[in-house]
C-alpha positions in Angstrom: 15.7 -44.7 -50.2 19.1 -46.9 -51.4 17.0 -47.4 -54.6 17.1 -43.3 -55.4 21.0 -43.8 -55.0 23.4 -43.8 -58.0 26.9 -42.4 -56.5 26.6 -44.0 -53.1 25.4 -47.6 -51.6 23.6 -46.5 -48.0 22.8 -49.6 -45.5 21.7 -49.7 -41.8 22.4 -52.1 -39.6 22.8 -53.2 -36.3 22.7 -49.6 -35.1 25.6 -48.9 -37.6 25.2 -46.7 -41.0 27.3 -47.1 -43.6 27.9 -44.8 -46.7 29.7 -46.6 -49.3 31.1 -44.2 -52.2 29.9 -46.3 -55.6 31.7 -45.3 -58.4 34.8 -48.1 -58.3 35.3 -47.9 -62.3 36.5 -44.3 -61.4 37.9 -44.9 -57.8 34.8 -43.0 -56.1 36.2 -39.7 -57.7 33.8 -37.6 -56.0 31.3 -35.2 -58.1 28.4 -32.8 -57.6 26.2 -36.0 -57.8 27.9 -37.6 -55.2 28.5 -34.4 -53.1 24.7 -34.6 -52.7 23.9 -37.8 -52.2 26.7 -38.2 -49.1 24.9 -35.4 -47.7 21.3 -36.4 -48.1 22.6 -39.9 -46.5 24.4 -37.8 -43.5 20.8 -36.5 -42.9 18.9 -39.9 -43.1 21.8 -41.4 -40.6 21.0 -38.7 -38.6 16.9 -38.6 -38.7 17.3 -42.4 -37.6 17.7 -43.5 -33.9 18.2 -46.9 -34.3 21.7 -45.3 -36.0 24.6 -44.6 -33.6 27.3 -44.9 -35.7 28.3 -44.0 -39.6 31.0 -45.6 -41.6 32.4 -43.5 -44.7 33.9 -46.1 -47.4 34.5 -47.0 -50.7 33.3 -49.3 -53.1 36.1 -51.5 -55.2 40.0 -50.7 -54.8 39.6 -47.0 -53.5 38.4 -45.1 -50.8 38.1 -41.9 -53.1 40.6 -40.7 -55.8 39.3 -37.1 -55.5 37.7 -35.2 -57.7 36.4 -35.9 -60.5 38.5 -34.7 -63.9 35.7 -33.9 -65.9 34.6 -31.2 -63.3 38.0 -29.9 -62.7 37.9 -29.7 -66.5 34.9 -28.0 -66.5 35.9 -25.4 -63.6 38.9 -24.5 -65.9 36.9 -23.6 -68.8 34.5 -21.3 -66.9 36.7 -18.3 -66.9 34.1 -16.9 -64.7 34.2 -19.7 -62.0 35.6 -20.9 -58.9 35.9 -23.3 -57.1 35.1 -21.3 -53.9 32.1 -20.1 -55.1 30.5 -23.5 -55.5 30.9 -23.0 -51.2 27.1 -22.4 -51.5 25.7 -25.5 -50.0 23.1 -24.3 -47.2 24.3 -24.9 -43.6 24.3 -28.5 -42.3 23.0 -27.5 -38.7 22.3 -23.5 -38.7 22.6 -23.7 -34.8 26.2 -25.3 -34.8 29.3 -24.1 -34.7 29.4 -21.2 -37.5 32.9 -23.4 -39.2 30.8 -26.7 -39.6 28.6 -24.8 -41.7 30.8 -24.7 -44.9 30.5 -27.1 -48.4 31.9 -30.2 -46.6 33.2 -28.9 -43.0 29.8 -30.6 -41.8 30.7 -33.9 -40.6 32.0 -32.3 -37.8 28.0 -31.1 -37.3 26.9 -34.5 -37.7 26.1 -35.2 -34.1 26.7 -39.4 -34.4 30.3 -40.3 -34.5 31.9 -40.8 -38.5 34.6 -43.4 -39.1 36.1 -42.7 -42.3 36.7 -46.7 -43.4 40.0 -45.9 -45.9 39.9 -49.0 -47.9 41.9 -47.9 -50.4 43.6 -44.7 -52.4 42.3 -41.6 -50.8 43.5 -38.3 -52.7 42.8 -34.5 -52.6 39.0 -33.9 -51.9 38.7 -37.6 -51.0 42.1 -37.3 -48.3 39.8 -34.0 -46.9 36.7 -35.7 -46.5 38.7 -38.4 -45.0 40.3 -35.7 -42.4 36.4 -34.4 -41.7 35.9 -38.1 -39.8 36.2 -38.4 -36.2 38.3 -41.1 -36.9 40.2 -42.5 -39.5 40.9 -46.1 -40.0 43.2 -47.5 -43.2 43.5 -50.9 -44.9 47.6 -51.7 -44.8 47.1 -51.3 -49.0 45.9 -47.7 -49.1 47.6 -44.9 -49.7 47.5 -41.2 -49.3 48.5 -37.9 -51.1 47.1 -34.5 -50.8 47.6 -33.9 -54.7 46.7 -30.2 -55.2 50.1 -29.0 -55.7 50.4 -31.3 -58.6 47.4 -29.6 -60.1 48.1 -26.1 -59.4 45.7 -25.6 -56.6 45.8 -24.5 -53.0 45.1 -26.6 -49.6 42.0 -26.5 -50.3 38.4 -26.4 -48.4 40.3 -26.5 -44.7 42.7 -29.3 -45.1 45.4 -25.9 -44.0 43.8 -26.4 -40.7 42.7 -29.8 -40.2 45.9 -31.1 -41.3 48.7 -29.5 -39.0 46.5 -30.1 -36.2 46.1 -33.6 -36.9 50.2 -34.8 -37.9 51.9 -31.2 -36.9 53.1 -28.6 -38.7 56.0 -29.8 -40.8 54.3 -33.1 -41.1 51.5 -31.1 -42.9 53.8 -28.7 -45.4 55.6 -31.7 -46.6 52.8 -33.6 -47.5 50.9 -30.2 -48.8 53.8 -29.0 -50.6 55.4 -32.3 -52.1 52.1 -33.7 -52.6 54.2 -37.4 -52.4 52.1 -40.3 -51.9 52.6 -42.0 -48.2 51.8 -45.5 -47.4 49.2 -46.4 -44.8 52.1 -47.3 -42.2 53.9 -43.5 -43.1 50.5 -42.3 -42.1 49.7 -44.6 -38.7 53.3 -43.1 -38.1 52.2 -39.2 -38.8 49.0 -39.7 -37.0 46.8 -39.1 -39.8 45.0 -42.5 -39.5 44.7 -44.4 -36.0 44.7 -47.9 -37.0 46.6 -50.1 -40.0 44.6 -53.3 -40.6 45.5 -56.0 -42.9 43.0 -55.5 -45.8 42.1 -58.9 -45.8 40.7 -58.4 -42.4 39.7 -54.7 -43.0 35.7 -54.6 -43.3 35.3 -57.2 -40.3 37.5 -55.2 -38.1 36.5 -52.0 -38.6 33.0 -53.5 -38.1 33.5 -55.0 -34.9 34.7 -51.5 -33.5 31.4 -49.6 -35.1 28.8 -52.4 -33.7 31.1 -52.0 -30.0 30.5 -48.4 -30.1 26.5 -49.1 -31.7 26.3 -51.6 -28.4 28.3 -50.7 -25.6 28.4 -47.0 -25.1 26.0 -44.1 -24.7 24.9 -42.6 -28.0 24.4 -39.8 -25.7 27.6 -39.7 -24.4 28.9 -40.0 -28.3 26.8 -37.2 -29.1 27.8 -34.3 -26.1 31.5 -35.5 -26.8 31.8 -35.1 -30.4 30.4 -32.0 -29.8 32.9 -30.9 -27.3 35.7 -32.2 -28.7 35.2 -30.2 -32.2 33.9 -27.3 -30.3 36.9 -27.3 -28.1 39.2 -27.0 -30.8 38.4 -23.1 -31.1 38.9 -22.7 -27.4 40.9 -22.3 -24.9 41.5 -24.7 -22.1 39.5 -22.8 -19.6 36.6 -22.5 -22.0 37.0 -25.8 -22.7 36.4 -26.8 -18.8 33.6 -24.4 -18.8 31.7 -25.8 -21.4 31.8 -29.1 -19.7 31.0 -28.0 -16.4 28.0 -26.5 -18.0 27.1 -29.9 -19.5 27.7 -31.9 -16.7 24.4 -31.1 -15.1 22.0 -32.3 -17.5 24.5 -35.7 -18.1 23.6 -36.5 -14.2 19.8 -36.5 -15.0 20.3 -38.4 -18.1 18.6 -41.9 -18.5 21.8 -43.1 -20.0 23.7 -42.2 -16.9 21.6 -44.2 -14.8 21.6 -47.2 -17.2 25.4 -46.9 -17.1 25.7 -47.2 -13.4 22.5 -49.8 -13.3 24.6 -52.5 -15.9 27.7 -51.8 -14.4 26.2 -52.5 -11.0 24.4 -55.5 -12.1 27.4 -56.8 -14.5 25.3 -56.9 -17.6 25.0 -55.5 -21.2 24.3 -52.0 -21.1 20.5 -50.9 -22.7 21.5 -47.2 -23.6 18.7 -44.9 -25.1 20.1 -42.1 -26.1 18.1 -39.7 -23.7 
């Protein structure tokens, strides 16, 4: 399967994925090619329970510089193009929430939790993928810029919406509008990534917090409350409370519940399942 790769490096581990964008001579600009390939590794993550956990990165000095010039070039001399239309990309999960099912709104779909691994420069499409995570953690050398107001585009493909929720309203229109490039302590400041980690340490920390969650907690527990969490962020509170008292049922009867009161009991490593 890595073999049929050419955009990406895939890898399993440990109970951990990781999807490593490959094109460091362009700083993992992102293309159709790679577009694909992301997804079709989403999907193999997915189909494979010994995975728990999936780690978005990049290969070389960037996380992703965006997209690629050559197919921006190529959108602007289509006079018959958009870059909407190429929103044709069949739903992720049919049966999910109907806004995961948009061109790259699907992580939020994936039902294993996504760390987006910001090693280095992460710009336009790259920054938005970055925002699909669950969450976000940046290597003190990276840096950050929306960059589609430099180009003569619009906030594009649901950043308008990720964004203000994620480092407010203002936060977001400066960053939108200006397009200025922030530092990785600017944006641990705004909230847009959770962690700063020296780079030198950067892949062996970010490690040890994907193999904790592989290892210590319930993959079904990770599962029901990415869910929630996404889904609760087109309800209200009530609704919100409602949906978890209707889940709370089933969680009782899980085999994971019982293994999480058995090792706490017996003060041991936990041997979660999933089910």
């Amino acid at each position: 399967m890595a073999d049929s790769y050419t955009d990406i490096l895939y890898s399993a581990e440990g109970g951990v994925a990781t999807i490593m964008l490959n094109r460091p001579d362009k700083l993992n600009a992102w293309r159709g090619q790679m577009e694909q390939e992301v997804r079709a590794a989403m999907k193999v993550a997915t189909d494979d329970d010994s995975v728990r956990v999936i780690v978005l990165t990049g290969a070389g000095k960037g996380f992703c510089a965006g997209a690629d010039m050559n197919m921006l070039q190529n959108i602007q001399g289509d006079a018959g193009a958009s870059r909407s239309a190429i929103d044709a990309a069949a739903p992720w999960n049919p049966a999910s929430n109907e806004n995961f099912q948009k061109q790259y709104s699907y992580f939020p779909a994936v039902p294993k939790p996504i760390i987006a691994a910001i090693n280095g420069s992460a710009a336009g499409l790259g920054l938005i993928m970055a925002l699909y995570c669950d969450i976000r953690f940046s290597a003190d050398t990276a840096k950050f810029t929306t960059a589609f107001s430099r180009r003569g585009l619009v906030a594009e493909h649901g950043i308008s919406w990720l964004l203000p929720r994620l480092i407010g309203f203002a936060n977001a229109a400066d960053l939108l509008y200006s397009a200025r490039v922030i530092k990785a302590d600017e944006a641990r400041a705004m909230g847009l990534v959770s962690r700063v980690i020296p780079a030198a340490d950067f892949a062996s920390e970010v490690a040890a917090y994907a193999h904790m969650l592989a290892t210590e907690v319930s993959p079904r527990s990770l599962r029901e409350m990415k869910r929630e969490i996404w889904n609760a962020q087109f309800q209200s509170l009530g609704q919100a409370i409602e949906a978890a008292n209707g889940d709370m049922p089933a969680s009782f009867k899980s085999a994971d519940f019982k293994e999480g009161v058995a090792h706490f009991v017996e003060k041991r490593a936990p041997k979660f399942t999933g089910r």
